[in-house]
C-alpha positions as CSV (number, residue, x, y, z in Angstrom):
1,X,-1.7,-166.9,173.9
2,X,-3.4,-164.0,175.5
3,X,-7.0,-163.9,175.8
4,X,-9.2,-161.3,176.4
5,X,-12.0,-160.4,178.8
6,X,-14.2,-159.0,176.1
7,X,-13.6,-156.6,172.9
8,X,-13.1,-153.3,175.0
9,X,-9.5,-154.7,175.4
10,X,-8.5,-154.3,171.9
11,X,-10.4,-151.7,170.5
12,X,-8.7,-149.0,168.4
13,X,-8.1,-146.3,170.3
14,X,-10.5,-143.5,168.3
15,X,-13.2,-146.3,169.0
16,X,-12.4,-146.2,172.7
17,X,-12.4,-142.1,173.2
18,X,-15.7,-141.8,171.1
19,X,-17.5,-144.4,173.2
20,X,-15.7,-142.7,177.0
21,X,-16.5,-139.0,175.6
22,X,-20.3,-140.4,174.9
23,X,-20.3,-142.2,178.8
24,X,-18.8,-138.6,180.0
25,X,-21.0,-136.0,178.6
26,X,-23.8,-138.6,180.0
27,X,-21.8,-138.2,183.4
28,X,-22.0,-134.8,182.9
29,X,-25.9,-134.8,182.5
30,X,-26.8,-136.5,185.6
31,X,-24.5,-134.6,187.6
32,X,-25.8,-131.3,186.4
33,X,-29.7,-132.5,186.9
34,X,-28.9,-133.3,190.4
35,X,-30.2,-131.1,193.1
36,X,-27.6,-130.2,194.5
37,X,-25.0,-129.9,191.5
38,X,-21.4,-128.3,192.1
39,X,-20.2,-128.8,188.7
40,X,-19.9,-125.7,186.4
41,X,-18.8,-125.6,183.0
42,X,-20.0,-128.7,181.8
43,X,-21.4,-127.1,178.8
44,X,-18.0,-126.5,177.6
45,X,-16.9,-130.4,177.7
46,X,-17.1,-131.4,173.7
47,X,-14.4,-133.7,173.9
48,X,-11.9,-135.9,176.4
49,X,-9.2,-132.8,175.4
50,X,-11.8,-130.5,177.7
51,X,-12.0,-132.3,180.8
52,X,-9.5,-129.7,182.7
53,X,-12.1,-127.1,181.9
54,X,-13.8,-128.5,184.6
55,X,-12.3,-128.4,188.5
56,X,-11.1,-131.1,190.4
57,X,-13.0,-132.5,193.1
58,X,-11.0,-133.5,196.2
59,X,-12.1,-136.2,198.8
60,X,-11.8,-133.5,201.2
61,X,-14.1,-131.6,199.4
62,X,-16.4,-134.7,199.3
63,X,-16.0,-135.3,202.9
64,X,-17.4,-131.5,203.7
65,X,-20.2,-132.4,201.5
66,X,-21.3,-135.6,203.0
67,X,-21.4,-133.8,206.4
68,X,-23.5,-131.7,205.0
69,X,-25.8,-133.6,203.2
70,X,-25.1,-137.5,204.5
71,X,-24.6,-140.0,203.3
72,X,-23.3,-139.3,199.7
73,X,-23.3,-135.0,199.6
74,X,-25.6,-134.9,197.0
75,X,-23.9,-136.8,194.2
76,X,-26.8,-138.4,192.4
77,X,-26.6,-142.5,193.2
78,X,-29.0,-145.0,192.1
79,X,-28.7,-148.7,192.0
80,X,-27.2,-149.3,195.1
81,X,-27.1,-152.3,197.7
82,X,-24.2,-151.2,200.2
83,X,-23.2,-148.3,201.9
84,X,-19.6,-148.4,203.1
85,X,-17.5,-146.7,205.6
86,X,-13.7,-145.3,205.1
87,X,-11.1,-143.5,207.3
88,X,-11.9,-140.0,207.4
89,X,-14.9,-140.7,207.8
90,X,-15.9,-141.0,204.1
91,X,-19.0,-142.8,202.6
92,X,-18.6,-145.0,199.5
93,X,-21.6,-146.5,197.6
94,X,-21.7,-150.4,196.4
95,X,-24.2,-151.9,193.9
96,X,-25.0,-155.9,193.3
97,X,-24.7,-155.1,189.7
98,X,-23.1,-157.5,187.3
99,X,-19.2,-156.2,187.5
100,X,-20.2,-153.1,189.4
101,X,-16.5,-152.2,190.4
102,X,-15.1,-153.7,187.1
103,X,-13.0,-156.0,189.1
104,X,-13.9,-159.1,186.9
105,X,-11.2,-158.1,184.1
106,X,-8.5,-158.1,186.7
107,X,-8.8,-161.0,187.9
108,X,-9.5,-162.7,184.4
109,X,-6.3,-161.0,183.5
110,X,-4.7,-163.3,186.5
111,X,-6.3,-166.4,185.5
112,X,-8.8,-167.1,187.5
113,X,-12.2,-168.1,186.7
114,X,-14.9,-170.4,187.0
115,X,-12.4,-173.2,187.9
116,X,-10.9,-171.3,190.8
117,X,-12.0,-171.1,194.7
118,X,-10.6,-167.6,195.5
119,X,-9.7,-167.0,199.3
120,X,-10.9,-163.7,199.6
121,X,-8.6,-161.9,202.9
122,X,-10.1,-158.5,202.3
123,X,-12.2,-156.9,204.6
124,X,-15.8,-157.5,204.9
125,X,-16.8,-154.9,207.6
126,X,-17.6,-151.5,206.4
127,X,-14.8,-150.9,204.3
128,X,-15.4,-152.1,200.6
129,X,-12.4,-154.0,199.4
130,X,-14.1,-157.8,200.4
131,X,-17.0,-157.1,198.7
132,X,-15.6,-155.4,196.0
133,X,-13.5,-158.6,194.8
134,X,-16.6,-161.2,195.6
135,X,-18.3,-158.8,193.1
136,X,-15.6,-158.9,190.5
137,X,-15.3,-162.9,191.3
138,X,-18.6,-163.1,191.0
139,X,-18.7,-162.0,187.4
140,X,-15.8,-164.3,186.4
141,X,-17.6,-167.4,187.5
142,X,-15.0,-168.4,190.2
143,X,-16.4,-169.6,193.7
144,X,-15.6,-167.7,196.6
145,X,-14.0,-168.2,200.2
146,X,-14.7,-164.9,202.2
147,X,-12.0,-165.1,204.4
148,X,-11.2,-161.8,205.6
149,X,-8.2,-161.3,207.9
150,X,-6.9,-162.9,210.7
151,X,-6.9,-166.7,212.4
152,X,-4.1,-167.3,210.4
153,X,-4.4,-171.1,211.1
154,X,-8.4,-171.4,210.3
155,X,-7.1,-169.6,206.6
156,X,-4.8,-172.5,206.3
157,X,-7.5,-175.1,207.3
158,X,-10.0,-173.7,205.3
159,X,-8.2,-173.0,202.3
160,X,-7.0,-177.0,202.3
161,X,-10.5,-178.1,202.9
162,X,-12.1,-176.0,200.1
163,X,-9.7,-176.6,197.3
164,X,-8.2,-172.7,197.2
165,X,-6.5,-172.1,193.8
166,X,-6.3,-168.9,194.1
167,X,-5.9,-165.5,196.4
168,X,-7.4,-162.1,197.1
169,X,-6.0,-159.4,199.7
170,X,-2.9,-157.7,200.5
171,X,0.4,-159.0,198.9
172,X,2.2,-159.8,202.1
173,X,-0.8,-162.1,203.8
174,X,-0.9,-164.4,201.6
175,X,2.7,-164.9,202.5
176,X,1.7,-165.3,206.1
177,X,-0.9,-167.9,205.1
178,X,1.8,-170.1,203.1
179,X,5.0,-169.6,205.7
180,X,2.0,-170.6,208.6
181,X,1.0,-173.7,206.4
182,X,4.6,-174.8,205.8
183,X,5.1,-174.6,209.7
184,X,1.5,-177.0,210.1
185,X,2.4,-179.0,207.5
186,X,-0.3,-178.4,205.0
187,X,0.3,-178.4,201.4
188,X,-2.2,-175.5,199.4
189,X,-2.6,-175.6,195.9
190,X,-2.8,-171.9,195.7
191,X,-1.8,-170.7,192.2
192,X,-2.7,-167.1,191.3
193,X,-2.8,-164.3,193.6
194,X,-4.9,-160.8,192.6
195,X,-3.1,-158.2,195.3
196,X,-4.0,-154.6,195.9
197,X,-3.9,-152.1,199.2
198,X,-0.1,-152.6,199.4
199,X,3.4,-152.3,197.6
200,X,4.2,-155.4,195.6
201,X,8.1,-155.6,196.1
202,X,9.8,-157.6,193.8
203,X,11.1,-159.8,196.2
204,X,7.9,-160.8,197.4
205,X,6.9,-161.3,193.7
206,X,9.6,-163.0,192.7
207,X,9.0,-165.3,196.7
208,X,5.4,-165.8,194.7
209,X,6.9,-167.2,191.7
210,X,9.5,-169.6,193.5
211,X,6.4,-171.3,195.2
212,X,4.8,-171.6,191.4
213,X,2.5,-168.8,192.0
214,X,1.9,-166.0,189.6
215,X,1.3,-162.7,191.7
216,X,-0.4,-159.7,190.0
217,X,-1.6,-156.5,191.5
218,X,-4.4,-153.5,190.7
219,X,-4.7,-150.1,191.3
220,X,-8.0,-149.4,192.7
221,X,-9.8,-147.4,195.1
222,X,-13.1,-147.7,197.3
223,X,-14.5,-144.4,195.9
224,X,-13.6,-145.2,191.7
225,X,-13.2,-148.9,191.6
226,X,-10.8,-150.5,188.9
227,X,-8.3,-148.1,188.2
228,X,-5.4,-150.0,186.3
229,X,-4.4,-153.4,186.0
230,X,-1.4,-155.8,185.9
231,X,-1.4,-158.4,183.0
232,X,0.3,-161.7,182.2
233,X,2.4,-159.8,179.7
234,X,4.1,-156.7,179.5
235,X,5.5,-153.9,182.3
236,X,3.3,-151.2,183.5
237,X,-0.6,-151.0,184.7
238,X,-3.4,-151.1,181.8
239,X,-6.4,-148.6,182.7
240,X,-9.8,-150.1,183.0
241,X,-11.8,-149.7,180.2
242,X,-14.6,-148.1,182.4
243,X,-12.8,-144.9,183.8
244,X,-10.9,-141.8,182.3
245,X,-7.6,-141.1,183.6
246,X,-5.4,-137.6,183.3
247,X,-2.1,-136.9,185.4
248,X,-2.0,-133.8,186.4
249,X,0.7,-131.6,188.4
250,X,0.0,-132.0,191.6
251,X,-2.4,-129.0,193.4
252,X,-3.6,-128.3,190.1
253,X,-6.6,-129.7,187.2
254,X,-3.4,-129.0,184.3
255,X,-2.2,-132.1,182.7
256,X,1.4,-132.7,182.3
257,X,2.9,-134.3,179.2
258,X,3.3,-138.1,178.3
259,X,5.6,-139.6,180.6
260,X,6.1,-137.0,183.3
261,X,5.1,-137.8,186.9
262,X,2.0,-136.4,188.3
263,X,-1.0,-136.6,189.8
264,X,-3.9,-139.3,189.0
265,X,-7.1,-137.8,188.5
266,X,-9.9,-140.5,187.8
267,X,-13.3,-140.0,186.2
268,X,-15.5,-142.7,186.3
269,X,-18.1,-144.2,184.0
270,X,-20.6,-146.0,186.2
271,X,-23.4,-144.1,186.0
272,X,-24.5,-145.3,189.5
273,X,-22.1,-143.1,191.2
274,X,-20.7,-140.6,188.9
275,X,-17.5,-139.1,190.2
276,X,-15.9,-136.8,187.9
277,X,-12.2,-135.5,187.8
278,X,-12.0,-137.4,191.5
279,X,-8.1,-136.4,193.0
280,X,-6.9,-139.6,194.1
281,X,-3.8,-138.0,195.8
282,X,-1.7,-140.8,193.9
283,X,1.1,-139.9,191.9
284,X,1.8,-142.1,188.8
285,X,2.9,-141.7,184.6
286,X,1.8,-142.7,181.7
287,X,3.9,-145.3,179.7
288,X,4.7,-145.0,175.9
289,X,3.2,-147.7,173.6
290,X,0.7,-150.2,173.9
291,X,1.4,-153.4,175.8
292,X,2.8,-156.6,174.3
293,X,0.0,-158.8,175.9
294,X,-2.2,-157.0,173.3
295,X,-4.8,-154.7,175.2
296,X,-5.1,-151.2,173.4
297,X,-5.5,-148.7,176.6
298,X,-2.8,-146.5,177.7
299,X,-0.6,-148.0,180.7
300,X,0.7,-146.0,183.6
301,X,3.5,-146.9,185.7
302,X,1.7,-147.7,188.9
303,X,1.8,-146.0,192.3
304,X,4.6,-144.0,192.7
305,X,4.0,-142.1,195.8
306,X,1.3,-139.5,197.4
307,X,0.8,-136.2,195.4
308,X,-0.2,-134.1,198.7
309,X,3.4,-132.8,199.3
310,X,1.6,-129.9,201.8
311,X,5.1,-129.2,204.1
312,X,5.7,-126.9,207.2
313,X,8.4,-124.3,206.8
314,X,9.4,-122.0,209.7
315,X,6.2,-123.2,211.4
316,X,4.1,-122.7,208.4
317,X,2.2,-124.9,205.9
318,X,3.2,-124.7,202.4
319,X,0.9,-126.6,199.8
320,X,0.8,-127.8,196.4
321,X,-2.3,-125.0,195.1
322,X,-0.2,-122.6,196.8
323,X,2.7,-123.4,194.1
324,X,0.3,-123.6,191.3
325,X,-0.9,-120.3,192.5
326,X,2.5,-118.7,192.6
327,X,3.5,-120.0,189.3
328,X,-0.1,-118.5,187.6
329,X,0.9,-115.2,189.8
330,X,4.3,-114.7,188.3
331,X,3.7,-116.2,184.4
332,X,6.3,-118.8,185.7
333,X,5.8,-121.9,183.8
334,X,7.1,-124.2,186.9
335,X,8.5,-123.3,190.2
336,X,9.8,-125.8,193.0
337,X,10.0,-125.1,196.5
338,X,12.5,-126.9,198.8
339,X,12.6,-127.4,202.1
340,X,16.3,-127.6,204.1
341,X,18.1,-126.6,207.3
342,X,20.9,-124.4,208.3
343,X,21.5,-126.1,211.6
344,X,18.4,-125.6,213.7
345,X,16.7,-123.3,211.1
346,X,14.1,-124.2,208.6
347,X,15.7,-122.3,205.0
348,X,13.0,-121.7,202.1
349,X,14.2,-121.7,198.4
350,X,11.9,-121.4,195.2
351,X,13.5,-122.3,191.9
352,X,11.3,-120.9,189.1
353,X,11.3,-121.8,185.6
354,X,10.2,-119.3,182.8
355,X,11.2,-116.5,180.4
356,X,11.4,-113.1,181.0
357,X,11.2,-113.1,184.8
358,X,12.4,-110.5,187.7
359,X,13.5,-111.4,190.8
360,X,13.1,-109.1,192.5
361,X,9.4,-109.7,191.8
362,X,9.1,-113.2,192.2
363,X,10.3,-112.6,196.0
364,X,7.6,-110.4,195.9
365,X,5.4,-113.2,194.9
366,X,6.3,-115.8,197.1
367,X,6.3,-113.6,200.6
368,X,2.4,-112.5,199.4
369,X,1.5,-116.2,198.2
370,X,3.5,-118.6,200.4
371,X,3.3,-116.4,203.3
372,X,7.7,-117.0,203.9
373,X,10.5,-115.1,202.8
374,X,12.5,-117.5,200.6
375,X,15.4,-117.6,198.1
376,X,14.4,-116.7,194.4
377,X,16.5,-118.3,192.0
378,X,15.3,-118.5,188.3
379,X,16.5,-121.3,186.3
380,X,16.6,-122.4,182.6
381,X,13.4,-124.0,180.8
382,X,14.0,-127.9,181.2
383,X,16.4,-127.3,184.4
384,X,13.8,-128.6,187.1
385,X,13.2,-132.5,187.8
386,X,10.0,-134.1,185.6
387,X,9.0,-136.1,189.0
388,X,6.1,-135.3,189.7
389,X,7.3,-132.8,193.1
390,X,6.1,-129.0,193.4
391,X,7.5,-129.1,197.3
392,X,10.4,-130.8,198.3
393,X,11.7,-131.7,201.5
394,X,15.5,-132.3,202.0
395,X,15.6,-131.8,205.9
396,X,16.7,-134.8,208.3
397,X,15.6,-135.5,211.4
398,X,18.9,-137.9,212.7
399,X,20.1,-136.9,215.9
């Protein structure tokens, strides 16, 4: 029997947008009274339906920004006890607050709690991901074992000596921990596992399960938090209750319907660090129904590659706005560029989809937008792949 981390789980889903649209327009508030405020157009957000009226906000955009005006660009924080450091170099807030990255439902959802000792092999040094799951671990009651990574042979000790039941990092350590204590001789009575920052292949999963260990993974990100979740029960990734997700075509704010690959565009409810319509530069989908383990919020379909397809053709860079700007140029409603080779020479084509279009002016269109000559070729509504890809590359490399 399934049970819950509290009553957000299984609310109905009108109770669920009427609480996230009062936490947005809330968002919306403090960004706007901040003083420096880039958003416009918050006026015009009534519901969750109006979001795209507002723009996207890349983490390049934020990275310009916190050069600018260090360490956070502006955005208003409060609250806060850490400042982290990621590649790029970006700057992440982190607050001691009960649950502050919403971890603690994830790792109820993989059983642990105030019974476990959790070896935690994330990193503890500038980047957020150790400190984000103490904090979640925190909140669920279960005693800690900051590990971090390396000294394989010390995890192994220490994990014996302090009774681990359970684990925290990157899905393939953990295997490194378990294959090192089989070679020492040391039996663990590891459990449950709570992966992220990695691909969890079903091998390895199903590696997990052989041992008697059940292996879930989240979506999360130093910037938003909780994203999604894996549960008991049921395929797919549940969102977090505390953050508002749209998949979007990728180089563009425009959703894309149910099902359809896109990209994941995350606006988050902590009002310590509000971060509103934040491009993750992750594609996923969202999955029909509600799951079988009996949480009410949509599910998506998990990481399903990057959404930044930017490729160089004949020596010049060809991004995803770029498409979405061609297709508003032309009243094409989808176009596809691809990428090939006719021996030792890049080729261009752009496939439009649409009603009522000349060719001779969409070659018009992409030589002004994309900056190439390509070939035009305009193809039935429907005809084009649902996968999520504006840009594709066929080219190989093999010699």
């Amino acid at each position: 029997m399934t049970t819950f981390y509290d009553d957000l789980e299984t609310r109905t889903a009108q109770a669920r947008e009427a609480a996230q649209t009062a936490a947005l327009r809330e968002q919306i508030k403090r960004v706007e009274a901040a003083e420096r405020s880039c958003l416009a157009g918050g006026d015009q957000v009534k519901t969750l339906d109006d979001l795209p009226r507002l723009s996207v906000l890349r983490k390049s955009q934020l990275v310009v920004w916190q050069a600018e005006d260090p360490p956070f660009g502006g955005i208003p924080v409060q609250n806060i006890s850490h400042i982290f450091q990621s590649p790029g170099p970006i700057y992440e807030p982190g607050g001691n607050g009960h649950d502050w990255w919403r971890f603690a439902r994830f790792l109820h959802a993989c059983g642990i709690g105030k019974d476990d000792v959790i070896q935690n092999c994330f990193g503890y040094h500038l980047t957020p991901a150790g400190t984000m799951f103490e904090n979640g671990a925190r909140a669920v009651g279960a005693t800690v074992l900051p590990a971090g990574t390396g000294q394989t042979e010390l995890q192994v000790q220490a994990a014996k000596a302090a009774g681990v039941t359970a684990y925290a990092g990157t899905p393939d350590y953990l295997k490194v921990i378990l294959e090192k204590a089989d070679e020492m001789g040391v039996a663990l009575g590891i459990t449950k596992a709570a992966v992220s920052g990695g691909a969890l292949f079903p091998s390895l999963r199903d590696w997990y399960a052989a041992r008697g260990i059940t292996c879930l993974q989240c979506y999360a990100t130093a910037d938003l938090g909780m994203i999604a979740y894996e549960t008991m029960v049921g395929e797919g990734m549940i969102l977090d209750e505390g953050v508002i997700v749209e998949i979007v075509t990728p180089g563009t704010g425009e959703p894309v319907p149910p099902g359809e690959v896109g990209e994941v565009i995350v606006t988050s409810l902590n009002p310590d660090y509000p971060l509103i319509r934040f491009a993750t530069g992750d594609m996923s989908a969202v999955m029909e129904g509600e799951s079988p383990c009996g949480r009410t919020n949509t599910r998506i379909k998990g990481w399903m590659g990057r959404a930044d397809q930017t490729t160089k053709i004949k020596g010049m860079f060809v991004r995803p706005e770029q498409v979405a700007a061609l297709v508003a140029k032309t009243g094409a409603a989808r176009a596809r560029v691809i990428a090939d080779r006719d021996g030792e020479t890049d080729t261009m084509a752009v496939s439009f989809e649409g009603e009522n279009l000349d060719a001779a002016t969409l070659a018009g269109a992409v030589k002004d937008v994309l900056k190439l000559k390509g070939e035009v070729a305009i193809v039935a509504p429907g005809t084009l792949p649902r996968d999520g890809l504006v840009i594709e590359d066929r080219r190989t490399y093999e010699t």
